[in-house]
TORDO-794445 format. One record per atom (N, C-alpha, C, CB): residue in one letter; x, z, y. Coordinates in steps of 0.2 Angstrom, whole numbers, plus 5000, padded with zeros to 4 digits. Each point is the difference from the previous one (the first is absolute). Glycine has a CB too. Layout:
BEGIN
AXZY ...
END
This chain:
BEGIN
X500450004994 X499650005006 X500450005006 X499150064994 X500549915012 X500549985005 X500150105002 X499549845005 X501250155000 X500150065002 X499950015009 X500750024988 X498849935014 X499949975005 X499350015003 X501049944996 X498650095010 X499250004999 X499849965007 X499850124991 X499849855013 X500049985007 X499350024999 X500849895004 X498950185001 X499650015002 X499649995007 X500450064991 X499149915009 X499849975007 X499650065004 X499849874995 X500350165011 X499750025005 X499749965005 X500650084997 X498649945004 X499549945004 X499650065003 X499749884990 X499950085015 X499550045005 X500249965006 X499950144995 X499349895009 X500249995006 X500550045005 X499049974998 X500950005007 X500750015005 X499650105002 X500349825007 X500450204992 X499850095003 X500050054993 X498949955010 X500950024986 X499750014992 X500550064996 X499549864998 X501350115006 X500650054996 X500449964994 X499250135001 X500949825001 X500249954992 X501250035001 X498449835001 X501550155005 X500750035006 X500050064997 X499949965011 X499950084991 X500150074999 X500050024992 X499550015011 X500149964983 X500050034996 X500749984995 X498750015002 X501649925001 X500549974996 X500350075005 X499949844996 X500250175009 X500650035003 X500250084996 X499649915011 X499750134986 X499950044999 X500250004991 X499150015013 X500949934984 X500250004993 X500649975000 X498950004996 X501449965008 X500449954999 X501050054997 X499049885011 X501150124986 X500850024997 X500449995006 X499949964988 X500049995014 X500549955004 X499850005007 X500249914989 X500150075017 X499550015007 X500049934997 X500250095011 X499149924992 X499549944999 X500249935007 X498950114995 X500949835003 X500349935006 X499150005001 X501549914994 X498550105012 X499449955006 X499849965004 X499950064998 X499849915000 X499949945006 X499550015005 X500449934992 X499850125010 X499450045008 X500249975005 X499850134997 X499749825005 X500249965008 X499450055005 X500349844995 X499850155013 X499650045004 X499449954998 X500950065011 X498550004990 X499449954998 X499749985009 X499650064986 X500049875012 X500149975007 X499249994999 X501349945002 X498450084993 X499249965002 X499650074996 X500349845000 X499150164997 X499550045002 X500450084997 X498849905000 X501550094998 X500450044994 X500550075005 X500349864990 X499950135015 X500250025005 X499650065002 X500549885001 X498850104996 X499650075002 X500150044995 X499149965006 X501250044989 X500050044993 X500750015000 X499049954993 X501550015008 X500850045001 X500449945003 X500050084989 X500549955011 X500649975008 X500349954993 X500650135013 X499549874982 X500249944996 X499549994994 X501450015003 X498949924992 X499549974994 X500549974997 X498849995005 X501350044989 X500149934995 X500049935002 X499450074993 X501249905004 X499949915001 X500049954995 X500550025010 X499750034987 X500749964993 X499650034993 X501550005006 X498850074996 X500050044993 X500450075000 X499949884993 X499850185003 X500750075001 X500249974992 X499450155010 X501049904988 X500549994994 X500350075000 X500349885001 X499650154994 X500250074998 X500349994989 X498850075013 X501549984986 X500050004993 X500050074998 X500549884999 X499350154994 X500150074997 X500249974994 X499050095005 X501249984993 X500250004993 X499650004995 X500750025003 X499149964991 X499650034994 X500150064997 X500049894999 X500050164996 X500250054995 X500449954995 X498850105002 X501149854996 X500449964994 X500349965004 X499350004989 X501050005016 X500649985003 X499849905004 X500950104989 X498349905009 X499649945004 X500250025008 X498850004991 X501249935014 X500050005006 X499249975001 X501449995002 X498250065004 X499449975001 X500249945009 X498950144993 X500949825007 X500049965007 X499550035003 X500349894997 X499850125010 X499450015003 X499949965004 X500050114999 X499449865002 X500049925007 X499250025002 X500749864993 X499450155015 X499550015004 X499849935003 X500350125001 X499049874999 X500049935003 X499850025006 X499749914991 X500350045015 X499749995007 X499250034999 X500749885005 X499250144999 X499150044999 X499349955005 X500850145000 X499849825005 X499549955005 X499949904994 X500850085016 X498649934984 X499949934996 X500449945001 X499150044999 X501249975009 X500349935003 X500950004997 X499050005013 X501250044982 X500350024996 X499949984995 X500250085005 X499349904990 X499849984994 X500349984996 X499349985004 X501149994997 X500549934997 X500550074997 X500049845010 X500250204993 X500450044996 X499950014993 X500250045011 X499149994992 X499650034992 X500149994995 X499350005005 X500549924994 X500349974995 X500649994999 X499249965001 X501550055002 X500549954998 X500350094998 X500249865009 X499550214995 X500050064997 X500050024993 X499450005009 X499849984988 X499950014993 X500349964994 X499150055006 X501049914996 X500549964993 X500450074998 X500349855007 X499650144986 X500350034996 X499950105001 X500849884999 X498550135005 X500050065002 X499650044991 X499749975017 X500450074983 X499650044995 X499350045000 X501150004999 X498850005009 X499550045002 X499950025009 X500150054987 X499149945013 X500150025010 X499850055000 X499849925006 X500450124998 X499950075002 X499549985007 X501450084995 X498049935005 X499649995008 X499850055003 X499749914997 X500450125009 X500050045006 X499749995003 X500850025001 X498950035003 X499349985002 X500050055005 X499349934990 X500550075014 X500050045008 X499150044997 X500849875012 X499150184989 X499350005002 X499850045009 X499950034984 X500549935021 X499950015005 X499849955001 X500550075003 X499749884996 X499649935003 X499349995001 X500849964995 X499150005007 X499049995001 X499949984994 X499649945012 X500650024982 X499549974993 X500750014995 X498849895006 X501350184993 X500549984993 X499949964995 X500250085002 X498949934997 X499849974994 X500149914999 X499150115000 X500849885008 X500249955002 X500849954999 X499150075005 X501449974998 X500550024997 X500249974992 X499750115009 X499949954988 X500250004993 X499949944995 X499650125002 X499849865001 X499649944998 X500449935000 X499050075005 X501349915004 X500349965002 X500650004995 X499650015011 X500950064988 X500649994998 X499949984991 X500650095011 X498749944986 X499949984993 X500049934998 X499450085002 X500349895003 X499849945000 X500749965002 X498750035004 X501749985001 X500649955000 X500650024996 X499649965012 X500350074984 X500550034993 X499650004994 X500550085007 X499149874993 X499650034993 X500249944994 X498850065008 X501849904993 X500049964995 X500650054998 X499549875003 X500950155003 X500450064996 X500150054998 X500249965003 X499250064997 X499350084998 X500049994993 X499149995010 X500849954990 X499649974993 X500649974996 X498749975005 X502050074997 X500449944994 X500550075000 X499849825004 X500150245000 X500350055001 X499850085000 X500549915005 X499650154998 X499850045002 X499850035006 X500549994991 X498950055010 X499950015007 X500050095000 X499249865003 X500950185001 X499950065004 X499849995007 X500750054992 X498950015009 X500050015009 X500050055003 X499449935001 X500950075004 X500150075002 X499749975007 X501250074993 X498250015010 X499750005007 X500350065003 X498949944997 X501550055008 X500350025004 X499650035007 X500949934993 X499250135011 X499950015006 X499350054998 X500649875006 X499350124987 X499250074999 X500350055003 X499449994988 X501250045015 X499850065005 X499750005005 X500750044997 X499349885006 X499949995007 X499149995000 X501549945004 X498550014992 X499349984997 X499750014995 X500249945005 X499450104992 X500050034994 X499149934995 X500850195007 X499149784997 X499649954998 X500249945002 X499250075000 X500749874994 X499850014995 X500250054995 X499949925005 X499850104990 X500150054994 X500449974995 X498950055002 X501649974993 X500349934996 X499550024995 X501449985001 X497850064997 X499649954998 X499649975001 X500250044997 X499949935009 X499749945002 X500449945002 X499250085002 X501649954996 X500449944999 X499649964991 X501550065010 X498650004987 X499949974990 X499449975001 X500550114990 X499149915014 X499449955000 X500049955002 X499550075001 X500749915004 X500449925003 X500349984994 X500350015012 X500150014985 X500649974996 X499549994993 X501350065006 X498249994993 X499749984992 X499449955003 X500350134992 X499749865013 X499449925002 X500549955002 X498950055005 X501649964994 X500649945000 X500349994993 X500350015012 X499350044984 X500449974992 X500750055000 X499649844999 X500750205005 X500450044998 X500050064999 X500349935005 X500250104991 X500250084999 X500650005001 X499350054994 X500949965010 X500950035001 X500050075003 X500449895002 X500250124994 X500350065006 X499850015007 X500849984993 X498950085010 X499850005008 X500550085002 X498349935000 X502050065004 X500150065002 X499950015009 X500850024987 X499250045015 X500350015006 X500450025001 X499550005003 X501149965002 X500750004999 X500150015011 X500449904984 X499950165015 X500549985004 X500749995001 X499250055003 X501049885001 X500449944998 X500750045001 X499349885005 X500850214998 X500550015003 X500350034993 X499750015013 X500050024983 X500150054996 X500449954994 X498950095004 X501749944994 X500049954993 X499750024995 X501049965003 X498850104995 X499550034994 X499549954999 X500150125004 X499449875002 X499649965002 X499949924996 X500250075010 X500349894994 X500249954998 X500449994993 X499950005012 X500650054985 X500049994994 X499449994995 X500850065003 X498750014999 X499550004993 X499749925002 X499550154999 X500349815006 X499849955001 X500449974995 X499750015011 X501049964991 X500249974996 X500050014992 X500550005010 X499450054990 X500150044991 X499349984997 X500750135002 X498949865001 X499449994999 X500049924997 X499550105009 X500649874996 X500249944998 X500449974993 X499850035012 X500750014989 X500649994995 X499950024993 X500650015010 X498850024990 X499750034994 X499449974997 X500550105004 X499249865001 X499549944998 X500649944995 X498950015015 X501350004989 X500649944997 X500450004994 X500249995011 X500150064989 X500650034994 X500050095001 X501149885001 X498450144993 X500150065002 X500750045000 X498950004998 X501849985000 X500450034998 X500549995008 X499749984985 X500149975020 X500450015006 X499950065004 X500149895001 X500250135001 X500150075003 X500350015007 X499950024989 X500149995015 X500349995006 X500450085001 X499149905004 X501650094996 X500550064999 X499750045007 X501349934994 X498950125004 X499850065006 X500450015007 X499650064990 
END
């Protein structure tokens, strides 16, 4: 088996896809944070352009990739050239925004051939600030879209957080990966 894994972080712009690589990554993490220039600028002073890049170690001596894509759609084209050879998307999801479900839906939908050929988890981030939606009424969205995955709430700072995310994931897949402590 390979000893090599490329895990995709997705969400909209704000969501914590930055932060969580930054918060798990072994390695300091490489970003491509330009000043944001258009509506995005009301939500933070930079954004994603390219992609972040982080990596951890495994417990059996595996390296995981970590690849955060752009969170603005006019970034799209990354997405794809992103998930080639990914193993699974980790999707982040703001619940401060006006329509997370909205959100959730959109990113389902433009990931869904690589949903359907991979592994998905979602972490909703920000429930201290906004504590609705409920994540059971995220499994209700997701079980009227034909899904069950892993849901947690994650905040993106904590690496505890973001691990179990990952672990969750990684255990849909191979239960035997493990992510070293």
């Amino acid at each position: 088996m390979d000893n090599n894994y490329k895990l995709i972080f997705t969400g909209p712009v704000g969501a914590g896809k930055t932060t969580a690589i930054q918060a798990i990554s072994d390695t300091p993490p490489v970003t491509t944070d330009a000043i944001a220039t258009d509506m995005t600028q009301n939500i933070k002073e930079t954004t994603t352009v390219a992609m972040d890049y982080g990596s951890m170690q495994l417990e059996g001596g595996e390296c995981l990739h970590l690849y955060g894509t752009p969170g603005q759609e006019r970034f799209n084209f990354m997405w794809e050239i992103l998930t080639k050879g990914g193993i699974g998307l980790i999707l982040l999801l703001d619940n401060t925004r006006a329509d997370p479900f909205q959100d959730m839906h959109f990113f389902l939908n433009s990931f869904r051939s690589f949903i359907d050929s991979t592994h998905l988890a979602i972490g909703v981030t920000q429930t201290d600030r906004c504590a609705t939606p409920r994540l059971d009424q995220y499994h209700e969205q997701l079980s009227s879209a034909g899904l069950k995955v892993p849901l947690f709430e994650v905040d993106a700072r904590q690496r505890r957080d973001v691990v179990v995310l990952v672990e969750a994931l990684l255990f849909s897949l191979a239960p035997d990966l493990k992510v070293s402590a």
